[in-house]
N, CA, C and O atoms as a Maestro MAE file, in Angstrom:
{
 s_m_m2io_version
 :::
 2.0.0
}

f_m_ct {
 s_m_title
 :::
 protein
 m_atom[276] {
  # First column is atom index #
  i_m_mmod_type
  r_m_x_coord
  r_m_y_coord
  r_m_z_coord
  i_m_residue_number
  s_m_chain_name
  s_m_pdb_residue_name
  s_m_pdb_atom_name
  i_m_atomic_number
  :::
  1 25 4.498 53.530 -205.597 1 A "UNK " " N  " 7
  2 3 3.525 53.366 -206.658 1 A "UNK " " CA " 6
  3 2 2.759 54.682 -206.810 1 A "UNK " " C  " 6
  4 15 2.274 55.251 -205.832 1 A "UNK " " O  " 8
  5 25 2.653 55.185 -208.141 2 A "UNK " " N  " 7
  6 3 1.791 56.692 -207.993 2 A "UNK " " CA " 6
  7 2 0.542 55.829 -207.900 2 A "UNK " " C  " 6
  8 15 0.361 54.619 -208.042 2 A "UNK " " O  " 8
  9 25 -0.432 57.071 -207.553 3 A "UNK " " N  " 7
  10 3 -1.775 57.161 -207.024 3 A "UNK " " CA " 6
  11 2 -2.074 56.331 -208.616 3 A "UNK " " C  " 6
  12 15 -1.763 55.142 -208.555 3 A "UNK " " O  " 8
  13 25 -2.593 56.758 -209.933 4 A "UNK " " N  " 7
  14 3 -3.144 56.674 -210.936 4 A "UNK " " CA " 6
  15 2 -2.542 54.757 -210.800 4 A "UNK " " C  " 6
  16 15 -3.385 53.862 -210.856 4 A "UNK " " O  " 8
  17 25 -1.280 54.491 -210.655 5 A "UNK " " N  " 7
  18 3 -1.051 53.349 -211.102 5 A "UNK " " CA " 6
  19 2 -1.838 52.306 -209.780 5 A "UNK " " C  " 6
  20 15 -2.196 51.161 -210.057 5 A "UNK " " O  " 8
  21 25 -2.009 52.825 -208.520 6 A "UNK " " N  " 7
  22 3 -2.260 52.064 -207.335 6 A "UNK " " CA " 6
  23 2 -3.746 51.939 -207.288 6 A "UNK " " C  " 6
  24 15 -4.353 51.140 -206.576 6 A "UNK " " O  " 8
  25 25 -4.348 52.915 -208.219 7 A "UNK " " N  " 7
  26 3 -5.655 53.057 -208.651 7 A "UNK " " CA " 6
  27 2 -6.229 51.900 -209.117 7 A "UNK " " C  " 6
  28 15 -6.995 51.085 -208.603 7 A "UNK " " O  " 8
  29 25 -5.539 52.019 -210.543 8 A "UNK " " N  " 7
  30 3 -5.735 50.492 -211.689 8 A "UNK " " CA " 6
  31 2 -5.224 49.081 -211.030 8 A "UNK " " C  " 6
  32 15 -5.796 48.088 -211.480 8 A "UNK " " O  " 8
  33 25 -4.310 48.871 -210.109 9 A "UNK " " N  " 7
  34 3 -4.269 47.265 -209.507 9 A "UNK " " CA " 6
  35 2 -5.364 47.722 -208.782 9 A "UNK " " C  " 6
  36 15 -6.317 47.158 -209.319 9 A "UNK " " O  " 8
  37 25 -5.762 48.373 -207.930 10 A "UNK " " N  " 7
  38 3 -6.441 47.893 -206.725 10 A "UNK " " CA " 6
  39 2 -7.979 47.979 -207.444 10 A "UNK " " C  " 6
  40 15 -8.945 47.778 -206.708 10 A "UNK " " O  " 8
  41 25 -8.172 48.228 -208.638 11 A "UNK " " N  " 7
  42 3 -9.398 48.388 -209.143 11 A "UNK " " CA " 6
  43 2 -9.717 47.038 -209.831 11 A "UNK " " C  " 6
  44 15 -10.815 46.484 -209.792 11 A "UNK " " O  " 8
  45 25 -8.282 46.444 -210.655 12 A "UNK " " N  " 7
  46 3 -8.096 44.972 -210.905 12 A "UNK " " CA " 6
  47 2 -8.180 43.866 -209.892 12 A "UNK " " C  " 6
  48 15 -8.672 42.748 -210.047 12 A "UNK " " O  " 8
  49 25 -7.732 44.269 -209.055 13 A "UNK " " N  " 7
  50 3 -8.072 43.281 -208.338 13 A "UNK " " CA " 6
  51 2 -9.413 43.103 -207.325 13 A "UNK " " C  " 6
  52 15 -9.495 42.005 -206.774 13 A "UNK " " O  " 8
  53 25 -10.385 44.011 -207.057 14 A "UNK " " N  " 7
  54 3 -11.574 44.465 -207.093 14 A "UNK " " CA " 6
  55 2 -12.303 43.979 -207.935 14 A "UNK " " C  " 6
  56 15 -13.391 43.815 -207.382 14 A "UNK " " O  " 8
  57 25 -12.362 43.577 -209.173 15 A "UNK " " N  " 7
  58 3 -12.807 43.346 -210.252 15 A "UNK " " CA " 6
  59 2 -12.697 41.948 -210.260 15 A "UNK " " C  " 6
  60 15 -13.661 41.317 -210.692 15 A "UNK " " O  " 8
  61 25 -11.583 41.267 -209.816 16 A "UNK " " N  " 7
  62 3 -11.186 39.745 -209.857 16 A "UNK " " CA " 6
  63 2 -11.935 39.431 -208.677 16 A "UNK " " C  " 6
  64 15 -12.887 38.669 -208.846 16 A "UNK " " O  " 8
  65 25 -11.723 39.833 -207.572 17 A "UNK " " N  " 7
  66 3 -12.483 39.128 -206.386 17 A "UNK " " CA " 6
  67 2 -13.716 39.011 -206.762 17 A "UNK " " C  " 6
  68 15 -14.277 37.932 -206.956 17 A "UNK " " O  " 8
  69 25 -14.267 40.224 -206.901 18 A "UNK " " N  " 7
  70 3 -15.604 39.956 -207.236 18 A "UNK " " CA " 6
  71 2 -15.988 38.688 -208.130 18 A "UNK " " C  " 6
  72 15 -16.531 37.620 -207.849 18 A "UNK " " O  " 8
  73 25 -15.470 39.249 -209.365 19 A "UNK " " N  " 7
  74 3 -15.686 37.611 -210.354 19 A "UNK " " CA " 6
  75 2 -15.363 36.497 -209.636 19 A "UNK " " C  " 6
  76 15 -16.208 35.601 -209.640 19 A "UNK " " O  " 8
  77 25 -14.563 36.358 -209.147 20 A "UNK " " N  " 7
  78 3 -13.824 35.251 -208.642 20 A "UNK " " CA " 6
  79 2 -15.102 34.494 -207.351 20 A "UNK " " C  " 6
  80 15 -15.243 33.296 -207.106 20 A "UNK " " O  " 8
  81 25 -15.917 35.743 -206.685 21 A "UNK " " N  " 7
  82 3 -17.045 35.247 -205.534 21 A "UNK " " CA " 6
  83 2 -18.208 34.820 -206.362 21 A "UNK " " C  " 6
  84 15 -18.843 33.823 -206.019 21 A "UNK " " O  " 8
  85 25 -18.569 35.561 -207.526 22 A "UNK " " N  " 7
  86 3 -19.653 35.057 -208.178 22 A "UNK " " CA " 6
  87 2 -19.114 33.466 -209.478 22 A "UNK " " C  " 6
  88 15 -20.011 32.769 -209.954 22 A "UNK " " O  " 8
  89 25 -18.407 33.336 -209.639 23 A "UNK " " N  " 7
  90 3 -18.170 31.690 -210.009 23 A "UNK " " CA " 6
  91 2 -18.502 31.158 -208.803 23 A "UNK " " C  " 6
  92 15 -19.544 30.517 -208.668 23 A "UNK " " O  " 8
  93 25 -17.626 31.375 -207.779 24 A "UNK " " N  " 7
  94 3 -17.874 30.581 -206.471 24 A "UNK " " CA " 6
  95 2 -19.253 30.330 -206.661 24 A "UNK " " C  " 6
  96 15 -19.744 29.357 -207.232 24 A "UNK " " O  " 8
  97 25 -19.862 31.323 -206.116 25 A "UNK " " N  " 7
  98 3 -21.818 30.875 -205.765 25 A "UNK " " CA " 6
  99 2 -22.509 30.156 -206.763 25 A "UNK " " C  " 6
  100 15 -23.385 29.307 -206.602 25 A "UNK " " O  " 8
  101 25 -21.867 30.722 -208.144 26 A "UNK " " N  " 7
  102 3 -22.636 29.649 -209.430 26 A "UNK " " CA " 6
  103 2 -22.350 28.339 -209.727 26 A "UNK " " C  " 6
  104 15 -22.835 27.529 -210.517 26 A "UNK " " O  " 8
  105 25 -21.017 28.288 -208.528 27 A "UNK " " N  " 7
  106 3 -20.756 26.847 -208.276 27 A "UNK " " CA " 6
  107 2 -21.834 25.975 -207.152 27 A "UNK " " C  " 6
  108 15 -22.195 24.805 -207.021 27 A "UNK " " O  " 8
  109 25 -22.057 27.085 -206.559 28 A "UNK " " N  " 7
  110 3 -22.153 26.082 -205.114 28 A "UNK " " CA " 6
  111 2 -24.021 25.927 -205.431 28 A "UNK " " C  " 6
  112 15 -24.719 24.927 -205.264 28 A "UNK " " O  " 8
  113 25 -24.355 27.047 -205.836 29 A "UNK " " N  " 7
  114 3 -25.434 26.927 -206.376 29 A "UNK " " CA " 6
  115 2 -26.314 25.730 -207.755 29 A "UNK " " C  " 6
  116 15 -27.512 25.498 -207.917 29 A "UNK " " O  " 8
  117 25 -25.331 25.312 -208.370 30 A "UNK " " N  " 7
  118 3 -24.817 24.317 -209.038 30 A "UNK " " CA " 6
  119 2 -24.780 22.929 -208.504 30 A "UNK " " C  " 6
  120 15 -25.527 22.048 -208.929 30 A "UNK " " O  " 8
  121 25 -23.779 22.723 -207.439 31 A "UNK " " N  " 7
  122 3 -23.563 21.239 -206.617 31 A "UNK " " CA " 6
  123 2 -25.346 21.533 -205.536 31 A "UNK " " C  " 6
  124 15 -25.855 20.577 -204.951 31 A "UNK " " O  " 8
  125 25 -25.761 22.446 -205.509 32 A "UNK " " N  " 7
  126 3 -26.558 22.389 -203.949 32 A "UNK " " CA " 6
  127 2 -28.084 22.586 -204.697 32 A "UNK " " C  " 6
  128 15 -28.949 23.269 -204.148 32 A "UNK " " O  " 8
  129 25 -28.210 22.227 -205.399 33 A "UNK " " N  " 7
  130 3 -29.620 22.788 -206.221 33 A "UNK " " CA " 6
  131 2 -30.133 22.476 -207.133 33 A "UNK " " C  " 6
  132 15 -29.777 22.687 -208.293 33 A "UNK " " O  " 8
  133 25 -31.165 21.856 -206.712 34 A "UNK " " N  " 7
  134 3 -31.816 20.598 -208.196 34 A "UNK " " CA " 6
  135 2 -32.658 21.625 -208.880 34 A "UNK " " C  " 6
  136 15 -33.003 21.157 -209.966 34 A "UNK " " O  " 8
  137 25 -33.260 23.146 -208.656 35 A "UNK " " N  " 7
  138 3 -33.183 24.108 -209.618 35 A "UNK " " CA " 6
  139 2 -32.367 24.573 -210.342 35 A "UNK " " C  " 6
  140 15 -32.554 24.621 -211.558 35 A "UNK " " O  " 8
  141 25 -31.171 25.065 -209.708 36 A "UNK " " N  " 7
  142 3 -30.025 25.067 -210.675 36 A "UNK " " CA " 6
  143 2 -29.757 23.950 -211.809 36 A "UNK " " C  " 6
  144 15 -29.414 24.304 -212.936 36 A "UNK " " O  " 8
  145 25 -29.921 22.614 -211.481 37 A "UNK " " N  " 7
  146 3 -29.445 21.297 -212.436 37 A "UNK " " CA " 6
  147 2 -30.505 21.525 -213.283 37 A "UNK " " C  " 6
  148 15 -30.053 21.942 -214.349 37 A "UNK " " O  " 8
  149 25 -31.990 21.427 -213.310 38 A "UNK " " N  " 7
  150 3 -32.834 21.736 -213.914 38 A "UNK " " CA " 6
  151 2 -32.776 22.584 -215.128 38 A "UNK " " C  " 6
  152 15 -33.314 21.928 -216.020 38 A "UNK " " O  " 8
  153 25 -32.266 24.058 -215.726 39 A "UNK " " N  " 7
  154 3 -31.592 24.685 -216.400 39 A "UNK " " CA " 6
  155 2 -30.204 24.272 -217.360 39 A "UNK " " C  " 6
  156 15 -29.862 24.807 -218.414 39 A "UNK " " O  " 8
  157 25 -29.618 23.284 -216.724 40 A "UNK " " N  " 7
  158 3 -28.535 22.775 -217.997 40 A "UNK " " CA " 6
  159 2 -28.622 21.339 -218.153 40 A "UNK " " C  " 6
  160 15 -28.915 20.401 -217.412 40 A "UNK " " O  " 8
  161 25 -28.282 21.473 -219.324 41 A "UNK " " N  " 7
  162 3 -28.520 19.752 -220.119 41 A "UNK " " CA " 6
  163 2 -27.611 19.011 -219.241 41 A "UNK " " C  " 6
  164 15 -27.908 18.141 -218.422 41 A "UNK " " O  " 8
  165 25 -26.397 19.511 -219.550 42 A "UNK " " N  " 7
  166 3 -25.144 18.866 -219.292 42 A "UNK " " CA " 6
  167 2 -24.478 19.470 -218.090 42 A "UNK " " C  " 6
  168 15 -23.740 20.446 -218.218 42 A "UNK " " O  " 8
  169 25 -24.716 18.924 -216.939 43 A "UNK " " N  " 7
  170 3 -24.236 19.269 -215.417 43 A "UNK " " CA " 6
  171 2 -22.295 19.435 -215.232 43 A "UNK " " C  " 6
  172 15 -21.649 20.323 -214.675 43 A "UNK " " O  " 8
  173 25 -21.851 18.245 -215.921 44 A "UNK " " N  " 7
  174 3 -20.793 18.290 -215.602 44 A "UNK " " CA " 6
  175 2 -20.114 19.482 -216.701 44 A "UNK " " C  " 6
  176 15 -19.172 20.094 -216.197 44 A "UNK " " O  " 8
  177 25 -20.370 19.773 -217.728 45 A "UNK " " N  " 7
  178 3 -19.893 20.477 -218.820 45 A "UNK " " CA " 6
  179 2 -20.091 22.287 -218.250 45 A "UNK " " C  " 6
  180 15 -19.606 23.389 -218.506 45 A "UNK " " O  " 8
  181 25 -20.971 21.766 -217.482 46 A "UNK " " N  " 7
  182 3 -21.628 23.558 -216.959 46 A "UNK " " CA " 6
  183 2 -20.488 23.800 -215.629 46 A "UNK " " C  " 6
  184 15 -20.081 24.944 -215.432 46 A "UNK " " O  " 8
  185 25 -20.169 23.035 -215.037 47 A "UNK " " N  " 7
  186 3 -18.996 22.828 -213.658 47 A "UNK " " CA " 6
  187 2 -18.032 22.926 -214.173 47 A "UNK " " C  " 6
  188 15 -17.274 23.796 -213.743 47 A "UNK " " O  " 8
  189 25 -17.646 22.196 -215.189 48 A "UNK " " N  " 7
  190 3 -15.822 22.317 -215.618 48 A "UNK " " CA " 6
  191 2 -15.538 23.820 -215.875 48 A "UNK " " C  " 6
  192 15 -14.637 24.512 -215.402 48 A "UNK " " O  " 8
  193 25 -16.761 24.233 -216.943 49 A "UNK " " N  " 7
  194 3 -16.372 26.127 -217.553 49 A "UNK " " CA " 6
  195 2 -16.915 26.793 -216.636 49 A "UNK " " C  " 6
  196 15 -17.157 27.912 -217.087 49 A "UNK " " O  " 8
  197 25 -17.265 26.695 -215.487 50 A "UNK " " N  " 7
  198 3 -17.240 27.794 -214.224 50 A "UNK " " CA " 6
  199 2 -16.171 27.668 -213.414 50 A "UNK " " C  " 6
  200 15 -15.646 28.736 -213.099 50 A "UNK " " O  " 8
  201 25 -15.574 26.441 -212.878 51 A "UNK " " N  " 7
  202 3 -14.663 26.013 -212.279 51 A "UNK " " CA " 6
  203 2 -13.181 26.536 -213.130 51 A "UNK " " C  " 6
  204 15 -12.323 27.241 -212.600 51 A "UNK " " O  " 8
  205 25 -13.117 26.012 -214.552 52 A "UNK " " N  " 7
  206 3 -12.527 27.041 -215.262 52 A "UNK " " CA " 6
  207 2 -12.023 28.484 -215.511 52 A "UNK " " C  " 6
  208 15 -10.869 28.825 -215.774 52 A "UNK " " O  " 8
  209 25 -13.233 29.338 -215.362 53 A "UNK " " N  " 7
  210 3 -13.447 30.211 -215.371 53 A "UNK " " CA " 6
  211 2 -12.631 30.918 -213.872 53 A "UNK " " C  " 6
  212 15 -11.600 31.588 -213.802 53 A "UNK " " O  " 8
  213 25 -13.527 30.471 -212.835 54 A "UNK " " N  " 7
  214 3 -12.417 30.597 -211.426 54 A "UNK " " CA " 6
  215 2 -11.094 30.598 -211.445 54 A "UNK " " C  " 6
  216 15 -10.362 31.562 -211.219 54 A "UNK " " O  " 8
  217 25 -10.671 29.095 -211.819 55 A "UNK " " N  " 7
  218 3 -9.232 29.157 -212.105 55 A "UNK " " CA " 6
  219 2 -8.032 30.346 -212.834 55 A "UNK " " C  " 6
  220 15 -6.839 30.644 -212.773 55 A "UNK " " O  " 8
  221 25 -9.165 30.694 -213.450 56 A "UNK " " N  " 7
  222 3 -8.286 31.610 -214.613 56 A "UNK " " CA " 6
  223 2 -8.362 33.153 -213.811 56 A "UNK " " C  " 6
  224 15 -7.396 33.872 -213.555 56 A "UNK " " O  " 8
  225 25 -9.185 33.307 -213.636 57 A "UNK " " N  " 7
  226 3 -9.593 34.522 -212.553 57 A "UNK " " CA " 6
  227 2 -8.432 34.449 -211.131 57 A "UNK " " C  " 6
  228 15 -7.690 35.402 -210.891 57 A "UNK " " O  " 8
  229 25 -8.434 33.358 -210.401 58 A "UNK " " N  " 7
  230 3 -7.677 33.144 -209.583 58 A "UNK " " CA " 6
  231 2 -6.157 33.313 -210.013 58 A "UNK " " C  " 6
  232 15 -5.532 34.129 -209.336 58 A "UNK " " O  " 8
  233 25 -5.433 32.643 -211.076 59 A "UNK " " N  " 7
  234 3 -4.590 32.715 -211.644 59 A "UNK " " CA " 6
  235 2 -4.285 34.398 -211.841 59 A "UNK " " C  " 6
  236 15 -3.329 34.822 -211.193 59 A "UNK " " O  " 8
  237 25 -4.832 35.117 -212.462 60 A "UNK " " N  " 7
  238 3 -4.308 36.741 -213.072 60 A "UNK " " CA " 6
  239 2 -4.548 37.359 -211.193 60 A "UNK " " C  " 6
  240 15 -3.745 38.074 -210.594 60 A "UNK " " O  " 8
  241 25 -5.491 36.965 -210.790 61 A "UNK " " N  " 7
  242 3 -5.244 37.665 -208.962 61 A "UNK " " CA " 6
  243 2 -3.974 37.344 -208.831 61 A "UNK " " C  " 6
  244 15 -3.208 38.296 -208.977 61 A "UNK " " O  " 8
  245 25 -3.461 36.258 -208.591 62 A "UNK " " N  " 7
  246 3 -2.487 35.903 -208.090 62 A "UNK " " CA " 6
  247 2 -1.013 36.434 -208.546 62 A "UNK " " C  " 6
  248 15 -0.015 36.670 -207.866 62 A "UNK " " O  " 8
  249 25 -1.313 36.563 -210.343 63 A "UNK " " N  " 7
  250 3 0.132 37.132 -211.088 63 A "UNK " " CA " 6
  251 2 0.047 38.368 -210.605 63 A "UNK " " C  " 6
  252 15 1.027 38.918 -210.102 63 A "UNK " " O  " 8
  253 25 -1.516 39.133 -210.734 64 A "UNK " " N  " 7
  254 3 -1.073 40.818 -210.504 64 A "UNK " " CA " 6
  255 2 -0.779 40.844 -209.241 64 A "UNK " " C  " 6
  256 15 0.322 41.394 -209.277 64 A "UNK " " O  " 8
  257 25 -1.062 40.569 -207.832 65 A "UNK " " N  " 7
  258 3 -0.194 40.833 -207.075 65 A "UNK " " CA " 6
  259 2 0.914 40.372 -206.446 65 A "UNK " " C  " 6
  260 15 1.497 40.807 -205.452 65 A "UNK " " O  " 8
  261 25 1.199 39.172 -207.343 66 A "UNK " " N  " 7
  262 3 2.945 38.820 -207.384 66 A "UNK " " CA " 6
  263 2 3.348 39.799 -208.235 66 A "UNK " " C  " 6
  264 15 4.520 40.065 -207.970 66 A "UNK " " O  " 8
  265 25 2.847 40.612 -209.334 67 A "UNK " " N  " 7
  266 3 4.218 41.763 -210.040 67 A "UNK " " CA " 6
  267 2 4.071 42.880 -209.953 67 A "UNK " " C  " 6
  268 15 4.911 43.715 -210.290 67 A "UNK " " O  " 8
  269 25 2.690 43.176 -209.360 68 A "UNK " " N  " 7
  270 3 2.561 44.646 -209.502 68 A "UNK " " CA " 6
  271 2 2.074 45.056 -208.602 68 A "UNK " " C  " 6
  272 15 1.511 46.136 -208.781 68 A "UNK " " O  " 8
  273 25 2.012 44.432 -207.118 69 A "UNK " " N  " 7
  274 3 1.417 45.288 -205.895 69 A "UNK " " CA " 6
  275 2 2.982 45.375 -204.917 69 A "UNK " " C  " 6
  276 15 3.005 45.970 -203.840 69 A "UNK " " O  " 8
  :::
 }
 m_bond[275] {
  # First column is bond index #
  i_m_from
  i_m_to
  i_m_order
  :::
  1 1 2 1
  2 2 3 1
  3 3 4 2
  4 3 5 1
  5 5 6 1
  6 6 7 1
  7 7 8 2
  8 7 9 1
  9 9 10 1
  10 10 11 1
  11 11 12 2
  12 11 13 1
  13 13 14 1
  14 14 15 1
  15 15 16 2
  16 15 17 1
  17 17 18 1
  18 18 19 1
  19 19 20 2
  20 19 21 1
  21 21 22 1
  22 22 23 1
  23 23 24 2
  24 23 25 1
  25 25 26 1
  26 26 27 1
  27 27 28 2
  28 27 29 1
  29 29 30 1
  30 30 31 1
  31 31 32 2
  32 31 33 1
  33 33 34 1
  34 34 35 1
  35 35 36 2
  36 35 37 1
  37 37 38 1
  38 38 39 1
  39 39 40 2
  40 39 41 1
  41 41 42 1
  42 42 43 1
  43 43 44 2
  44 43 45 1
  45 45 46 1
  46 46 47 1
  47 47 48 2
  48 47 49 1
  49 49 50 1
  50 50 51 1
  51 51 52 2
  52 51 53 1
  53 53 54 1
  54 54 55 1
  55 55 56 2
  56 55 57 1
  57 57 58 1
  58 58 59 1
  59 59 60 2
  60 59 61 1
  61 61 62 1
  62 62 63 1
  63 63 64 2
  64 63 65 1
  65 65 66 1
  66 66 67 1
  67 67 68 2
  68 67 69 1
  69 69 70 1
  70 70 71 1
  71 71 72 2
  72 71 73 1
  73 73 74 1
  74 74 75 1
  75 75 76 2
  76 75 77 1
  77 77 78 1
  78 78 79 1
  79 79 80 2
  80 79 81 1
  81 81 82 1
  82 82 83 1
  83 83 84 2
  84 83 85 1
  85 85 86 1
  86 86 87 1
  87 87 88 2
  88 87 89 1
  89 89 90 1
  90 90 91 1
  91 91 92 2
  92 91 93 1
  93 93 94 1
  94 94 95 1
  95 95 96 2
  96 95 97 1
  97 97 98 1
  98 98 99 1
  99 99 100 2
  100 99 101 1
  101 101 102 1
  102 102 103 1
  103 103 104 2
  104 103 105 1
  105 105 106 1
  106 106 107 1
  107 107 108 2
  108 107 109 1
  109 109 110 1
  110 110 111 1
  111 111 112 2
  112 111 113 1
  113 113 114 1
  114 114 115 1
  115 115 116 2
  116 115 117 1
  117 117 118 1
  118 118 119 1
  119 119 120 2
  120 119 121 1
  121 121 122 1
  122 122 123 1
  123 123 124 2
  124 123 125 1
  125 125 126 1
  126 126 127 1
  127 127 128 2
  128 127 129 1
  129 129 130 1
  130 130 131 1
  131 131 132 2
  132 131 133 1
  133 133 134 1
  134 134 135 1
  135 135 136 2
  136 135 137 1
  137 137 138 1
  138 138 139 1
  139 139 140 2
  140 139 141 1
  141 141 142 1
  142 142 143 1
  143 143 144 2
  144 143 145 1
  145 145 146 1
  146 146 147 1
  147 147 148 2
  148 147 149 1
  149 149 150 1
  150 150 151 1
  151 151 152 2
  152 151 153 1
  153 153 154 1
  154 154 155 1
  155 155 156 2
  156 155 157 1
  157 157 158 1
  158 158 159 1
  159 159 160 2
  160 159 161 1
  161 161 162 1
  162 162 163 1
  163 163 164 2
  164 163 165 1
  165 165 166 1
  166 166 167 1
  167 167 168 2
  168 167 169 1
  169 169 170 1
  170 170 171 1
  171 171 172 2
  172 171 173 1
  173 173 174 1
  174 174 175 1
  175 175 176 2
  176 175 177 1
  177 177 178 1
  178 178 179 1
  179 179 180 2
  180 179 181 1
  181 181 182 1
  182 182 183 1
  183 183 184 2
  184 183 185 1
  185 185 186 1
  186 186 187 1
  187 187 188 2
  188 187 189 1
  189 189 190 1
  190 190 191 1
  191 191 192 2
  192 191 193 1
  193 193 194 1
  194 194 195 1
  195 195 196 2
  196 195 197 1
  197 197 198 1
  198 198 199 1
  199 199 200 2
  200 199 201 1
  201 201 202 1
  202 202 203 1
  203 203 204 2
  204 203 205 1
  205 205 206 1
  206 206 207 1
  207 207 208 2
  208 207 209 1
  209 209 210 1
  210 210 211 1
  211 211 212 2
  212 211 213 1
  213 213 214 1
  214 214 215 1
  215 215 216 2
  216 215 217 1
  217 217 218 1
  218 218 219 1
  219 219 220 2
  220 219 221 1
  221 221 222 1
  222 222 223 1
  223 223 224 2
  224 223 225 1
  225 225 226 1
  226 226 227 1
  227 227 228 2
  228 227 229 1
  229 229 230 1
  230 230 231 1
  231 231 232 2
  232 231 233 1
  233 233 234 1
  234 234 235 1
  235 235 236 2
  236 235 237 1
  237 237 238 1
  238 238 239 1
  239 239 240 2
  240 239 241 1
  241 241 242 1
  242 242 243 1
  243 243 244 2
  244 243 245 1
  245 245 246 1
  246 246 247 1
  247 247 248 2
  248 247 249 1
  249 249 250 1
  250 250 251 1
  251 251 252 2
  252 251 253 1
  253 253 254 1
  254 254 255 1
  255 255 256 2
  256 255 257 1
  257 257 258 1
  258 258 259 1
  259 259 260 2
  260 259 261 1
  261 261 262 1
  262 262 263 1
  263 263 264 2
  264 263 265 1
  265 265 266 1
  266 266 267 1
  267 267 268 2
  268 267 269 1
  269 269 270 1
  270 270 271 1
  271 271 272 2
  272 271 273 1
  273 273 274 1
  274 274 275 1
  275 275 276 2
  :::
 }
}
């Protein structure tokens, strides 16, 4: 892999973990925190599109280094 290309995955996937830890906490922060619930109308609607959100994040981690690491 040249340097420039080993650059951009490992910077992608840097980029995914990260996202991928902050859904986590806005989850857990979410299930563990009647301040957190306090802030959204709709509890379960606010969990599905973070949990969502993870998924999809998790998903492109997973393709880029099944094809390109």
């Amino acid at each position: 892999m040249s340097n420039y290309r080993e650059r951009l995955v490992n910077a992608l996937i840097k980029l995914y973990e990260g996202c991928i830890e902050a859904h986590k906490m806005n989850i857990e922060v979410l299930l563990g925190s009647h301040v957190g619930l306090a802030e959204h109308g709709d509890i379960m609607e606010t969990l599905d599109q973070e949990i969502g959100k993870l998924a999809e994040l998790e998903d492109k981690l997973e393709s880029l280094e099944r094809n390109f690491k």
